[in-house]
Each structure stands twice: as C-alpha cells, then as structure tokens.
PLY file of the C-alpha trace (Angstrom):
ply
format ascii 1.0
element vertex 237
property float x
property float y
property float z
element edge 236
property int vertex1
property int vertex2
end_header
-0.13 -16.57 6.51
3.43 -16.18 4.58
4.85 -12.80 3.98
7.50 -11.64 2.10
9.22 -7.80 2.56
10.99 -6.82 -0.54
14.15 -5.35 -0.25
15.45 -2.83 -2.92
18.53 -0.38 -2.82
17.69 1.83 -0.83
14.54 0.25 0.57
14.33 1.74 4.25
10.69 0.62 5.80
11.60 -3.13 4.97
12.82 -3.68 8.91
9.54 -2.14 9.92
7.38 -3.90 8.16
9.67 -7.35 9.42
9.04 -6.59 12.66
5.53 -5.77 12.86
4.50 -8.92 10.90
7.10 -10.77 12.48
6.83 -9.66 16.12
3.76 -8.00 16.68
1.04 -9.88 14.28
3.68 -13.58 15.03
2.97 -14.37 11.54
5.84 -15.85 9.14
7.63 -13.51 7.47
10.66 -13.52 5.15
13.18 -10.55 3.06
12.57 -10.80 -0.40
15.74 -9.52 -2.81
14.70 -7.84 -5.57
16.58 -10.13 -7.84
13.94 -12.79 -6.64
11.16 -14.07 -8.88
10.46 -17.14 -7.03
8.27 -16.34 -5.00
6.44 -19.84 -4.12
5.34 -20.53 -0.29
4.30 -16.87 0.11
0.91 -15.28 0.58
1.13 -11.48 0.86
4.36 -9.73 -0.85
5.28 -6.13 0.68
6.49 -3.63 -1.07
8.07 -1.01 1.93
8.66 2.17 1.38
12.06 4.05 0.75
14.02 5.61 -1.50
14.86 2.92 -4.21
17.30 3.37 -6.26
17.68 6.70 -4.68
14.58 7.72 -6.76
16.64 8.20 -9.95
14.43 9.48 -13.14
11.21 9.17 -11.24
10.31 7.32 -7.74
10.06 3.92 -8.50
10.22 3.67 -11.89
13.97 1.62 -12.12
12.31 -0.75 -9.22
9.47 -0.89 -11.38
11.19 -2.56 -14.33
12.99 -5.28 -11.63
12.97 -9.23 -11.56
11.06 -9.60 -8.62
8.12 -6.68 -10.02
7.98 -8.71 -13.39
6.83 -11.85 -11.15
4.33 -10.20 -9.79
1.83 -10.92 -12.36
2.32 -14.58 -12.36
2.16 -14.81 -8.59
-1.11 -12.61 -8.12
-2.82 -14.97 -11.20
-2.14 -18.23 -8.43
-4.08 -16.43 -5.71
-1.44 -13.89 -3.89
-1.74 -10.56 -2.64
0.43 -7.58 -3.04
0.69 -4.38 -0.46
2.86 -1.67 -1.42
2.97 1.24 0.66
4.75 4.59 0.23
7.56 4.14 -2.29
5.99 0.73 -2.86
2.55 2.00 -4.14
4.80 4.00 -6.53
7.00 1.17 -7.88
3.46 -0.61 -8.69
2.10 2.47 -10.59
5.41 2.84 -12.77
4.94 -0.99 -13.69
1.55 -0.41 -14.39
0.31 -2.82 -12.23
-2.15 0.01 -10.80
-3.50 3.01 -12.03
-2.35 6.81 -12.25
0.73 8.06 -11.10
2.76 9.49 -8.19
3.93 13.04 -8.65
5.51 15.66 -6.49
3.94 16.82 -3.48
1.55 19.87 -4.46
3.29 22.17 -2.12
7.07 20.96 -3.03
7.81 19.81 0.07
8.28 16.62 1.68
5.33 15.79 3.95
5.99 13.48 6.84
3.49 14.19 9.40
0.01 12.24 10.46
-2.97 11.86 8.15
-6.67 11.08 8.78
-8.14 8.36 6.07
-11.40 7.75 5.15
-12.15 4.02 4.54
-13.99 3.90 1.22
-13.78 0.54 0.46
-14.60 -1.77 3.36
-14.91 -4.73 0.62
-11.61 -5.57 -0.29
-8.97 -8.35 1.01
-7.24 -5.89 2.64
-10.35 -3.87 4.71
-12.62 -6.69 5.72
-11.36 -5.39 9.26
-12.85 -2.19 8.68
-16.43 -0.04 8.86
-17.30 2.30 5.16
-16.72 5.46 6.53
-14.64 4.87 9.15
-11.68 7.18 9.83
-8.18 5.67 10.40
-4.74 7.61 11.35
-1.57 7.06 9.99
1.36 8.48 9.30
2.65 9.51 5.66
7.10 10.56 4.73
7.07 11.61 1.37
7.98 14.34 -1.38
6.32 12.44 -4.52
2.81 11.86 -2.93
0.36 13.63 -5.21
-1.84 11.10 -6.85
-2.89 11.70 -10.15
-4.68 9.78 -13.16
-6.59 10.88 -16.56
-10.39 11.46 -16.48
-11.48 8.06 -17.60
-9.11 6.20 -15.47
-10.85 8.14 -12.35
-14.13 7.24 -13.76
-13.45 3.62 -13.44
-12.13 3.75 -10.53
-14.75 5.26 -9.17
-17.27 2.94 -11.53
-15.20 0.06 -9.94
-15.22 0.86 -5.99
-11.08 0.78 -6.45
-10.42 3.83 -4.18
-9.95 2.36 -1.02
-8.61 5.32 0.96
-8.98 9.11 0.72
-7.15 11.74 2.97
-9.95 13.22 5.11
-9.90 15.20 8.45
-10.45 14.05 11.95
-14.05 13.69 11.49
-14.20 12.45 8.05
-14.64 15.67 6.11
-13.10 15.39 2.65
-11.54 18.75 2.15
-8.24 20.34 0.71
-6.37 21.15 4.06
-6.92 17.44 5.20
-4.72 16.61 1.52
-1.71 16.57 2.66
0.12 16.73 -0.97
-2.20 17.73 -3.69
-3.74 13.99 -4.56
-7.16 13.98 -7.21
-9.90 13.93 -5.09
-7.96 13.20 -1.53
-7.08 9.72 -3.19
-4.59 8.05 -0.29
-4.96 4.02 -1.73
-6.54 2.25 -4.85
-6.70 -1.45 -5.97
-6.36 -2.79 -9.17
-9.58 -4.13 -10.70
-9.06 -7.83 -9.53
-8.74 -6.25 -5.55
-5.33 -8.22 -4.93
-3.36 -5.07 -5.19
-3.33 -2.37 -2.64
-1.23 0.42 -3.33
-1.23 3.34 -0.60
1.05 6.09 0.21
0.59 6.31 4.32
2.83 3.43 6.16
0.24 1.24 8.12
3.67 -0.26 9.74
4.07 2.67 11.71
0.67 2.34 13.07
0.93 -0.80 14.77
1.52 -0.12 18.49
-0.10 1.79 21.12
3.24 3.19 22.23
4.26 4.75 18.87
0.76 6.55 18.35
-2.02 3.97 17.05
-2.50 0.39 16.04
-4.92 1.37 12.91
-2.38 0.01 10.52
-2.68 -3.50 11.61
-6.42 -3.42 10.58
-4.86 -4.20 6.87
-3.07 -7.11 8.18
-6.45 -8.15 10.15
-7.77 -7.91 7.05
-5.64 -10.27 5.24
-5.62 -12.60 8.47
-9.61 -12.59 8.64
-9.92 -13.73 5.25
-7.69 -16.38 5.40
-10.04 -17.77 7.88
-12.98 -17.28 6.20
-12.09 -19.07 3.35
-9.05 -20.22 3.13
-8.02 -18.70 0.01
-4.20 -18.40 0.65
-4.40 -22.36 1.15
-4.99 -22.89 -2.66
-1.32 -21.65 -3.45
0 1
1 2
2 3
3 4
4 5
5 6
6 7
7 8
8 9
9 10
10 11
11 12
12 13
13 14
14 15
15 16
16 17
17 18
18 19
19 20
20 21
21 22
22 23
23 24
24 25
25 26
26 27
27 28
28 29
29 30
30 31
31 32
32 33
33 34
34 35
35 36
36 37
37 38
38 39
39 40
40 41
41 42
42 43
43 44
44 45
45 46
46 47
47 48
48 49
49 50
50 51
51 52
52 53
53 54
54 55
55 56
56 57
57 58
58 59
59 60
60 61
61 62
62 63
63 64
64 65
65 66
66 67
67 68
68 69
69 70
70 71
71 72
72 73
73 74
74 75
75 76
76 77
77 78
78 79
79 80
80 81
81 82
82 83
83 84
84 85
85 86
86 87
87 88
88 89
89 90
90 91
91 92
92 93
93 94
94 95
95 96
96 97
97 98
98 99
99 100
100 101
101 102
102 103
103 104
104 105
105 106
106 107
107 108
108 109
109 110
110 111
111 112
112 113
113 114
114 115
115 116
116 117
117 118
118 119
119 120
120 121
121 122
122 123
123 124
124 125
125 126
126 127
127 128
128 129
129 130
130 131
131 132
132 133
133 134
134 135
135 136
136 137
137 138
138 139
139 140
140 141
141 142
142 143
143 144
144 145
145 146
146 147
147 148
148 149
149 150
150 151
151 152
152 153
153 154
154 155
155 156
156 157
157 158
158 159
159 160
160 161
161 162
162 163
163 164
164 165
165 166
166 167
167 168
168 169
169 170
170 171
171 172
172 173
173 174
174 175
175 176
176 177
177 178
178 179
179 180
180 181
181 182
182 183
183 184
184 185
185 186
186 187
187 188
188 189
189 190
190 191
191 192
192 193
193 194
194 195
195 196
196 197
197 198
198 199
199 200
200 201
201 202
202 203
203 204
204 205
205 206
206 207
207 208
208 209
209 210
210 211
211 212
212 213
213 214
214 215
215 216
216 217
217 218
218 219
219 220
220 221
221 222
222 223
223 224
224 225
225 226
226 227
227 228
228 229
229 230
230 231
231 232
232 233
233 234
234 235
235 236
C-alpha cells in the first residue's frame, strides 16, 4: 500500500509518521510537498501534525487553502484515503473537508500527555483492526484540541456512525476528566460521510512500538492494510 506524508512549513510529525510506515509497518512511503497536487500512485495521504504555518489566524486554516488540500477531493473521488492527525485533522476541518471545528483547549493550556479512546466506530477503513468498545491509548500535543460543531452537524454525525473516537478513561467511562481539552461529547476522531477521511487529534505514530509506550496506533494502519486484502480496493487506482 502507497503512502504519502505531507510536508507543510512547519510540519513536525512528518519524520514520524515516515518512519513508522516506512520502517516499522515496511510499507512504501513517500514526502509529499504541499505545493503537490499530483498525487497519482498513492493510496493513503497523511496529514502529520505540527505547527503549519506557525498556526497564523487559526491552526490550519492557511494549510487548508493549499495546492496539495485542493487535490484532495479529486484524489478521494478515485478511491484514496486521507488520515490527518493532530494539526492535520485541523487543516481538513478549515477546508471543510470534515465537520466542526478545532478550537482552543478548554483549559488554555497545551495538553500533551496520554489519552484513553473509546473505539466507536469499528466499521470504517481505518478500524477494521479494531473491537466497538474497545479502549486504545495514545498520546495527544496540542493547545487547539477542543472539538466543536453546531447541533445539527452533531446530529448527523451521530445519525451517520461518523464519530469514530471519543476520549474515555482507562476503562471506557466517558466522562469530563478523561477530556483532555474540552471536545463536544469527548469527540477525539470523525469521518466524513463517505468514511475515506479520518480526522483525529491523538498521534497514532507515536503509538507504534513497544519501547516508546504502546503499539495501538498501528491498529489504523492494520486497518488500512487489512482492507486492502480483503478487497483490493486500493488496486482500482
């Protein structure tokens, strides 16, 4: 499976999410410049986490209106996939290629600590790999975390099964302490309605080796992998 790691200014998970596709997973993996909008021969696009732009106006919003975010359409409508994590789930919400927004943290700080996530979702491309109700860890590193959205927006997606993740504690209890920054109803991760975009503000790349604390973040990538072999739908690209 083909993936491609966008780089922005001031993109900083990009090497992290290269190496853990690259090295760990030994799947093909390329940088993407944000200038880019061919993006033929790939599979999965990443969108990393960081600061891009240096989060001038709002966190991804000037990423959000960049060449390689306006092809994103097109290459989603011939079968790819798009992950953006962290600073990448924002960019997608600013280009309105997902729902709601990402505001600052509820407690004005920046958060970067381990979260518990409930699995809501276990339907999608990207959590085949996983149980409903299961709990997963992962860290999250941001200020601008706090997911919100208007009242019918949450309706459908709730209507729609599009909240994937929500921030939960240890044992899967969805209450306030386990929300680490203020997001409507614990909401860590939503798709779009089609279920090829996965937007999520915890960085599954830092989950992907025993040694650094957990491998749950690979279970996206399994994900991805799994369905690939089930039906080969990357193969129609």
């Amino acid at each position: 499976m083909n993936f491609g790691v966008v780089v922005f200014p001031g993109t900083w998970s990009d090497c992290d999410f290269h190496y853990v596709i690259g090295e760990v997973l030994r799947q093909p993996v390329r940088y993407v410049w944000h200038r880019e909008t061919d993006l033929g021969g790939l599979d999965c696009l990443i969108l990393p986490g960081g600061f891009s732009y240096g989060d001038y106006l709002r966190a991804g919003a000037i990423a959000g209106r960049s060449p390689v975010v306006d092809a994103i359409p097109g290459f989603v409508e011939r079968g790819g996939l798009v992950l953006g994590s962290c600073n990448g789930f924002q960019i997608l919400c600013e280009a309105k290629l997902l729902p709601g927004a990402l505001m600052r943290n509820e407690c004005l700080q920046y958060r970067c600590q381990s979260s518990h996530l409930l699995v809501e979702n276990a339907e999608t491309v990207f959590t085949r790999a996983m149980r409903p109700g299961q709990v997963l860890r992962m860290p999250i590193s941001h200020g601008e975390g706090r997911y919100v959205a208007d009242p019918d927006s949450l309706r459908r997606l709730k209507v729609n099964g599009q909240v994937v993740f929500r921030y939960c504690t240890e044992d899967g209890g969805l209450t306030k302490d386990a929300n680490p920054n203020g997001s409507l109803d614990n909401i860590a991760g939503v798709v779009n309605e089609a279920g090829n975009i996965l937007g999520l503000m915890p960085h599954p790349e830092r989950a992907a080796e025993s040694a650094l604390g957990g491998t749950d973040g690979t279970l996206i990538f399994h994900s991805l992998l799994g369905s690939l072999v089930e039906d080969g739908t990357f193969s129609k690209r």
